[in-house]
C-alpha positions as CSV (number, residue, x, y, z in Angstrom):
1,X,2.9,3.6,1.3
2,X,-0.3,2.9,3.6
3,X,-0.5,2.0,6.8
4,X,-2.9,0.3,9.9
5,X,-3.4,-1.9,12.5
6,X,-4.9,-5.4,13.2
7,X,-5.2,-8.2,15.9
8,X,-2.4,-10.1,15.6
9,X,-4.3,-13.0,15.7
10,X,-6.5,-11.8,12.5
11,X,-3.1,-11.0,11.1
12,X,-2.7,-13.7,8.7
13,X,-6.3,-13.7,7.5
14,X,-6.1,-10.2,6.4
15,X,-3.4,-10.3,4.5
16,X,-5.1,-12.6,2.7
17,X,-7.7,-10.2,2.2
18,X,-5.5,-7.3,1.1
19,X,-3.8,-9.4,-1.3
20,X,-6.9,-10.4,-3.1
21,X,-8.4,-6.8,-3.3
22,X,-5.7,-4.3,-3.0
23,X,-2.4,-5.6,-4.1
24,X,-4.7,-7.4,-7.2
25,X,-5.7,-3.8,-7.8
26,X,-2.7,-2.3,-8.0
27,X,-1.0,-5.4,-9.9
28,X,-3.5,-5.0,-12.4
29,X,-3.8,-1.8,-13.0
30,X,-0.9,-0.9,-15.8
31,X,2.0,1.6,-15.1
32,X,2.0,-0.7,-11.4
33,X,5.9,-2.0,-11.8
34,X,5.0,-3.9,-8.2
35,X,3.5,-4.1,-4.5
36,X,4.3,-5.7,-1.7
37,X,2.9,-6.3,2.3
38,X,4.5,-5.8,5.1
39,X,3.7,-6.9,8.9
40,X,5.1,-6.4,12.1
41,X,4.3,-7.7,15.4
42,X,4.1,-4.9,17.8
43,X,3.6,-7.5,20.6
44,X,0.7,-5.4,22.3
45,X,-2.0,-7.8,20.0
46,X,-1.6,-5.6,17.2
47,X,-0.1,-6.4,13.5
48,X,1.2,-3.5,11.7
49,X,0.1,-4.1,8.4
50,X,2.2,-1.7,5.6
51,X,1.6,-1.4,1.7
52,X,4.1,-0.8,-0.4
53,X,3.8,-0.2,-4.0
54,X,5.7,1.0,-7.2
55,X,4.5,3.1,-10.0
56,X,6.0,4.4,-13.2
57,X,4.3,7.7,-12.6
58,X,1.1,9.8,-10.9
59,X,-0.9,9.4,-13.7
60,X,-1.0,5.5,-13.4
61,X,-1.6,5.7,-9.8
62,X,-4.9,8.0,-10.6
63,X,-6.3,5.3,-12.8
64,X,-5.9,3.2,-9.6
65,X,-7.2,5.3,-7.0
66,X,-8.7,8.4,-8.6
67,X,-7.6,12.1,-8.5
68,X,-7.0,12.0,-4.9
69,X,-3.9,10.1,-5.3
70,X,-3.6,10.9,-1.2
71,X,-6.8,10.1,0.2
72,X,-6.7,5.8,1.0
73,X,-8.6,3.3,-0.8
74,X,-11.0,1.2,1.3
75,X,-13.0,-1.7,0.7
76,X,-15.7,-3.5,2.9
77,X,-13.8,-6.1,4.4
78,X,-11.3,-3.4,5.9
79,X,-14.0,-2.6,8.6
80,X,-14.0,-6.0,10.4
81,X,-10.3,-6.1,10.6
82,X,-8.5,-2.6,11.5
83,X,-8.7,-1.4,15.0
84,X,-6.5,1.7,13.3
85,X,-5.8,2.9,10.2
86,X,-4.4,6.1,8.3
87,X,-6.6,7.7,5.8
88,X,-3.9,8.8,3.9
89,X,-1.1,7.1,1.8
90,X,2.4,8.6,1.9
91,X,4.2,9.0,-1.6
92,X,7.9,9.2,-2.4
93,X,10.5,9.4,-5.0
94,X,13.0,6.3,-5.6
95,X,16.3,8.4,-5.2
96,X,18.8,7.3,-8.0
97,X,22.0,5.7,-6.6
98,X,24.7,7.9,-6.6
99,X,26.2,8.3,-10.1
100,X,22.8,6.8,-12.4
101,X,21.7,8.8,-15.1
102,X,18.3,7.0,-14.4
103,X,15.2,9.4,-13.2
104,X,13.7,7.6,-10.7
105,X,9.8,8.5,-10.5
106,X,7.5,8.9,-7.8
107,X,6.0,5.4,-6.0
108,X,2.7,5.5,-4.0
């Protein structure tokens, strides 16, 4: 999960942007079992902009983002949009519902 912040009223333009760099990075890069965006109008002119995105295991998100699997991934078109952003991404662990035999593995 990453996080920033945009104009609100750049909102829908970035997203754009994100799709076609970062979510078509992740999506193509295999062991990625998905990725979504998330926005949220603080109603202070900034967008909350959040990435989600699911892997099969660490390993496949290193062949995305490299051996610091913690630090964010940028790319030049970032700069002209976020007024904030966090330079790290946050990973978890799916939790198995109660009672599944399945492992669930770590998502970045």
């Amino acid at each position: 999960m990453w996080r920033g912040w945009i104009p609100t009223e750049k909102a829908a333009e970035y997203v754009e942007i994100v799709e076609r760099t970062g979510m078509a990075g992740y999506r193509r890069t295999p062991g990625n079992e998905g990725a979504q965006i998330l926005t949220r109008d603080l109603g202070d002119g900034r967008t909350e902009i959040i990435t989600l995105s699911w892997w099969t295991d660490l390993d496949q998100i290193r062949a995305f983002a490299g051996d610091d699997i913690d630090r964010a991934r940028y790319y030049p078109e970032d700069d002209d949009y976020l007024v904030e952003r966090e330079a790290t991404v946050a990973h978890f662990e799916v939790a198995s519902p109660p009672g599944s035999d399945v492992l669930a593995e770590p998502a970045g």
